[in-house]
C-alpha positions as CSV (number, residue, x, y, z in Angstrom):
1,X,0.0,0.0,0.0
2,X,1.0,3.2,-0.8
3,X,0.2,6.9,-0.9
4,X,-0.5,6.9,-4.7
5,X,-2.7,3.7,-4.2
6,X,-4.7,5.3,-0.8
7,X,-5.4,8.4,-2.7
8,X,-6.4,6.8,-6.1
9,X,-9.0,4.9,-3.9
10,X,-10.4,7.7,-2.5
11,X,-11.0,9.3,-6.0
12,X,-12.4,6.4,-7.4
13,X,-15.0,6.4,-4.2
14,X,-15.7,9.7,-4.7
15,X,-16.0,10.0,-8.4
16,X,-19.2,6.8,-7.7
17,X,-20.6,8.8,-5.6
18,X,-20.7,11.8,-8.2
19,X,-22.0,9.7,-10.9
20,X,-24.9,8.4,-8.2
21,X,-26.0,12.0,-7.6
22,X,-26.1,12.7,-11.1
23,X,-28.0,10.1,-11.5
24,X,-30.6,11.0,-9.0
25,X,-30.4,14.7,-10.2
26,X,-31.8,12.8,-13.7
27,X,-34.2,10.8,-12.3
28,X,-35.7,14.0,-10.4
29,X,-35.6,15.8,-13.4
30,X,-37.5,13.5,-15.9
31,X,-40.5,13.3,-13.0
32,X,-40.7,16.6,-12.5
33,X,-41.0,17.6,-16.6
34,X,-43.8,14.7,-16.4
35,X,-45.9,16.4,-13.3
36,X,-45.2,20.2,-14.9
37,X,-46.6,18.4,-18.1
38,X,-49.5,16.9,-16.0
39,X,-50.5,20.1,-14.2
40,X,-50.6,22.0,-17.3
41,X,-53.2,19.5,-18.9
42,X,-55.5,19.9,-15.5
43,X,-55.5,23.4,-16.2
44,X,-56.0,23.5,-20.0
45,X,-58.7,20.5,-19.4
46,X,-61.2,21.3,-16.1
47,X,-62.6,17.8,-17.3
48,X,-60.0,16.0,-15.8
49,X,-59.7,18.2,-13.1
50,X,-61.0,15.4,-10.3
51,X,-58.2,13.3,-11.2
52,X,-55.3,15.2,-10.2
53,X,-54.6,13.5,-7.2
54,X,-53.1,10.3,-6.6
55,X,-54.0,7.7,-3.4
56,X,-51.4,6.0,-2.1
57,X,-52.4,2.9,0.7
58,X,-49.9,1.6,3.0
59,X,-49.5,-2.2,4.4
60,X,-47.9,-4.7,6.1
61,X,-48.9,-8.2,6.8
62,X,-49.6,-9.3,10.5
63,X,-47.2,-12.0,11.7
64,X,-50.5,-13.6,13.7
65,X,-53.0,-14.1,10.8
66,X,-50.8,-13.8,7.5
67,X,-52.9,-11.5,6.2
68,X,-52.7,-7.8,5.2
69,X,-53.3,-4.7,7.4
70,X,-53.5,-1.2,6.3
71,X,-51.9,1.3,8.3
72,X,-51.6,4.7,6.2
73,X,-53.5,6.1,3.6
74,X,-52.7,9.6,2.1
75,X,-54.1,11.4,-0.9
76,X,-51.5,13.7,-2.9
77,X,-52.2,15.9,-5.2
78,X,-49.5,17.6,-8.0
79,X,-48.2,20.2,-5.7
80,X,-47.9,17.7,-2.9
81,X,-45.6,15.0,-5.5
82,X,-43.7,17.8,-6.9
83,X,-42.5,18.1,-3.1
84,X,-42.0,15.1,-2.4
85,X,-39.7,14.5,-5.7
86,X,-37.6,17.5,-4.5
87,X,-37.4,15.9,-0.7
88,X,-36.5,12.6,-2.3
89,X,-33.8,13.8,-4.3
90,X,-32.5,16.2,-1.3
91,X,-32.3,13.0,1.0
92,X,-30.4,10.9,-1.6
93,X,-27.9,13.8,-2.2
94,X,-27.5,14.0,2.2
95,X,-26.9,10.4,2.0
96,X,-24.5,10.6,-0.8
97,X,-22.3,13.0,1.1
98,X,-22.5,11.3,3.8
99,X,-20.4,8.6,2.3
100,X,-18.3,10.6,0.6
101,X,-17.4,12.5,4.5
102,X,-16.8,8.6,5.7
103,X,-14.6,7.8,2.6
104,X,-12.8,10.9,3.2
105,X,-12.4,9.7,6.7
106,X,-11.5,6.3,5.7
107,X,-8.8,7.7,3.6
108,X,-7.3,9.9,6.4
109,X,-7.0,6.7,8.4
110,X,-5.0,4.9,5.4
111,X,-3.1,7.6,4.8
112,X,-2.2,8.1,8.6
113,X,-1.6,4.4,8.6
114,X,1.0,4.7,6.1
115,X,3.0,7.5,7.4
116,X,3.3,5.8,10.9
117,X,4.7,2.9,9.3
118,X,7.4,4.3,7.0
119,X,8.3,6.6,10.2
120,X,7.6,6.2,13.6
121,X,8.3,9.4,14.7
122,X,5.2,10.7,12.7
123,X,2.7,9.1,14.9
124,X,2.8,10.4,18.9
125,X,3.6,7.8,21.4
126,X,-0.3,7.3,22.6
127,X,-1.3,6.3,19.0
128,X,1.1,3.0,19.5
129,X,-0.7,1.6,22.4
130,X,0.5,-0.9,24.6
131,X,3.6,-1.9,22.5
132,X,7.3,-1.5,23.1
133,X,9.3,0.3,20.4
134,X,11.4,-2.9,19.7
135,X,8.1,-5.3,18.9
136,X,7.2,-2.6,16.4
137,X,10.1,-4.0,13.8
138,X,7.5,-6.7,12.6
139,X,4.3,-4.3,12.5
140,X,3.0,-4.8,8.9
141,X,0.5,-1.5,7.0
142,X,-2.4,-3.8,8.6
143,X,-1.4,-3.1,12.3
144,X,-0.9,0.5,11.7
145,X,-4.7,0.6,9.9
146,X,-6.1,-0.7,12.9
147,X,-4.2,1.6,15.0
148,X,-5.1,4.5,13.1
149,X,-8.8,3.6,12.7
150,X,-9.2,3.2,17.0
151,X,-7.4,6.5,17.4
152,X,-9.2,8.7,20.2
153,X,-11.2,11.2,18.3
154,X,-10.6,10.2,14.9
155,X,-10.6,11.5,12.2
156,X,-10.0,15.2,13.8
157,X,-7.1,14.2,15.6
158,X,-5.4,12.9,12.8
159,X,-6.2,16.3,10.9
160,X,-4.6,17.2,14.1
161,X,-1.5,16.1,13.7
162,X,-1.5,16.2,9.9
163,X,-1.2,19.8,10.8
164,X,1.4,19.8,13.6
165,X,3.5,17.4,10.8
166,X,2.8,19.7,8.1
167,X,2.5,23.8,8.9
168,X,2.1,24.3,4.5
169,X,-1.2,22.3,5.6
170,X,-2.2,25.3,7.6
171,X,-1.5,27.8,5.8
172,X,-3.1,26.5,3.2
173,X,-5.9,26.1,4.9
174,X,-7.1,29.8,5.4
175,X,-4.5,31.0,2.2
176,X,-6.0,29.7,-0.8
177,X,-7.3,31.0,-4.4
178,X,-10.9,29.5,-3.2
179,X,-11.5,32.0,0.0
180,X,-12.2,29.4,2.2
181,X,-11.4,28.2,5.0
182,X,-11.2,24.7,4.6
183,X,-11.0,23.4,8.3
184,X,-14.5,25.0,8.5
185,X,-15.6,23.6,5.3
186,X,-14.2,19.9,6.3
187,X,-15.8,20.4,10.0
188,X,-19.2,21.8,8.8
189,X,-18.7,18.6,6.4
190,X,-18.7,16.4,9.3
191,X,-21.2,18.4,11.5
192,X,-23.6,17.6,8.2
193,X,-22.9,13.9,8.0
194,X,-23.6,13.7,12.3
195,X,-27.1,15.8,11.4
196,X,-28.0,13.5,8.7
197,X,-27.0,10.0,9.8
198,X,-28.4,10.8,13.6
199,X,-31.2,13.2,12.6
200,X,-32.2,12.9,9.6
201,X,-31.1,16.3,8.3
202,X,-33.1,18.1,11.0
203,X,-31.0,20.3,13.6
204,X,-32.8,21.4,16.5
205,X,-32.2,25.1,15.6
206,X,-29.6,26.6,12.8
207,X,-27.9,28.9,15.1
208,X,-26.7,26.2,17.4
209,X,-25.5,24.2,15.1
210,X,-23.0,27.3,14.0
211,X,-22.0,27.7,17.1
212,X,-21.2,23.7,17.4
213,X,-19.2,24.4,14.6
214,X,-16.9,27.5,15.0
215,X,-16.3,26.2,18.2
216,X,-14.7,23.3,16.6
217,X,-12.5,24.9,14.2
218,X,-11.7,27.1,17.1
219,X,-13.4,30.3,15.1
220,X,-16.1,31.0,17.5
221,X,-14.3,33.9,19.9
222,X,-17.2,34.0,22.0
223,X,-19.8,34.6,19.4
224,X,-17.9,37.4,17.7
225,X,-17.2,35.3,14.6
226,X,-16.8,36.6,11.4
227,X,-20.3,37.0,9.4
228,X,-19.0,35.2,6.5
229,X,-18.5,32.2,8.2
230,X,-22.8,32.3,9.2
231,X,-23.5,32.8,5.4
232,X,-21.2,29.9,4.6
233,X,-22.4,27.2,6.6
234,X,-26.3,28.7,6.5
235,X,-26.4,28.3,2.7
236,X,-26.1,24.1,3.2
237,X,-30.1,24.8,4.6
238,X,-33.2,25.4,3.3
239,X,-35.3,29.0,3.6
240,X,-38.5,29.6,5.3
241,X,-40.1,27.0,7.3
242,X,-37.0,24.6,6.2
243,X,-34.5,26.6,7.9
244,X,-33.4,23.9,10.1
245,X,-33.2,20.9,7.3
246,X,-30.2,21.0,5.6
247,X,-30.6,21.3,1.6
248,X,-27.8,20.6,-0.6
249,X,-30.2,21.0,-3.6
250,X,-29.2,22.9,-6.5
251,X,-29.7,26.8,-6.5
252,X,-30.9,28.7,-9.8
253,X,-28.4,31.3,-10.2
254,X,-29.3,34.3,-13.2
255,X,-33.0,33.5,-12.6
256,X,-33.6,36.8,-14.9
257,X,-32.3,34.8,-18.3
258,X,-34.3,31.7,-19.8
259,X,-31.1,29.2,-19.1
260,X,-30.9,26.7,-16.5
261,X,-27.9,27.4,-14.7
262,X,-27.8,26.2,-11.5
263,X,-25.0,26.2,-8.3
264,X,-24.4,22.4,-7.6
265,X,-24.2,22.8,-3.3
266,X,-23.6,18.8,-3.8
267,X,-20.4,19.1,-6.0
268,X,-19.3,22.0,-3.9
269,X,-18.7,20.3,-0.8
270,X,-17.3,17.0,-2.3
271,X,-15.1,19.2,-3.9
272,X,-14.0,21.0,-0.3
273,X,-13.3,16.8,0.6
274,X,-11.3,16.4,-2.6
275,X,-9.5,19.1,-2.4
276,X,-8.3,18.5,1.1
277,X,-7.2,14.8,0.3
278,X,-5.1,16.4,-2.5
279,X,-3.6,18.7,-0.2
280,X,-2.8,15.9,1.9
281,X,-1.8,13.5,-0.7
282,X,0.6,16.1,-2.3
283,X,2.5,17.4,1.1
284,X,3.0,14.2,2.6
285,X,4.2,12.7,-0.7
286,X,6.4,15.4,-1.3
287,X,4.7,16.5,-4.4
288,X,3.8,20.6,-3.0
């Protein structure tokens, strides 16, 4: 294993995991022209206006009799499918970075894995364990993976002391041609994932959830944080009464002009997890 081979992995992940949510960005598409088409004949035709809704019956069968139960009904109409095409496709977008934040994590891990055993002095002593320095002579990559992946608070302390092996990490970090700053973009990134795996998305209110995060990176100086960081991390959720869901659905940009250009939110923050591995990838292989 080597740092070529842990990083082409990771892109390889990542790149799926593009091609899924363009997939689903497709799929979302081709049902909403059909329910746009749909509503437009309801309107041009008041004949078929009684049939604009669809019924939808739910059921399971009851492990005492064999036999099926209802349990939910609910009648939908266009309106109320258009939504639920748009939550769909939000939910399998979450998901999808989801993944991608727990392959990026997984290739921190490798990549940590492989520095501590090409040089022990990268690792601190606590990472080892229990072991004296002489048994480590016939530790093999495999060892070092497992080490790496039970390291307390993983996968920040291994950004940790990524950083404290690597100061071009940190400057790079808040000096960059993007104007970001990528610890809060990789934190927020894994403030998301927690929301969306544990909570389905939902925070309990928007403004906590900053503060969760600045305090992380270490940004929050006792709430007098620079605004931009708020309008950074508040664009990843929705407006209005979705405030508190996070929404990495595309956003129309140019509205004013008949084209459909849109701001992929998905592709931005893979891109923030991307970029970071190639950071890493490049300084520690002494490619920067």
């Amino acid at each position: 294993m080597t740092l070529d081979d842990i990083f082409s992995s990771f892109r390889e992940s990542v790149v799926d995991l593009g091609l899924y949510q363009r997939a689903a960005k497709a799929t979302a598409k081709k049902e909403l022209q059909q329910l746009n088409q749909y509503a437009e004949q309801l309107k041009s035709n008041p004949a078929i206006e009684g049939f604009g809704s669809s019924s939808d019956a739910m059921y399971f069968y009851d492990p005492r009799t064999g036999t099926a139960r209802n349990y939910g009904f609910r009648e939908s109409s266009v309106e109320d499918r258009v939504k639920l095409v748009l939550f769909q496709k939000n939910k399998q977008y979450c998901w999808l970075l989801a993944e991608a934040y727990e392959e990026f994590e997984d290739y921190l891990e490798a990549t940590y894995a492989y520095l501590g055993s090409q040089d022990t002095s990268s690792w601190l002593m606590s990472d080892f364990g229990n072991i004296s320095i002489t048994d480590l002579v016939d530790k093999d990559y495999a060892w070092y993976l497992d080490r790496a992946k039970n390291k307390r608070d993983a996968p920040q302390s291994i950004l940790t002391r990524l950083r404290a092996l690597y100061p071009q990490l940190v400057d790079v970090e808040t000096n960059n041609k993007l104007n970001v700053n990528l610890k809060l973009a990789i934190e927020l990134i894994a403030h998301l994932r927690h929301i969306i795996v544990h909570r389905g998305g939902l925070v309990a209110s928007r403004g906590t959830f900053l503060e969760s995060v600045l305090k992380k990176c270490g940004l929050w100086n006792n709430g007098k944080y620079h605004k931009g960081y708020e309008v950074f991390v508040h664009k990843f959720f929705g407006g209005g009464e979705y405030e508190n869901t996070i929404s990495l659905l595309e956003i129309r940009v140019h509205p004013e002009i008949p084209l459909d250009i849109h701001h992929d939110l998905f592709g931005e923050v893979t891109g923030y997890l991307m970029a970071y591995a190639v950071l890493v990838y490049e300084i520690a292989s002494g490619k920067a």
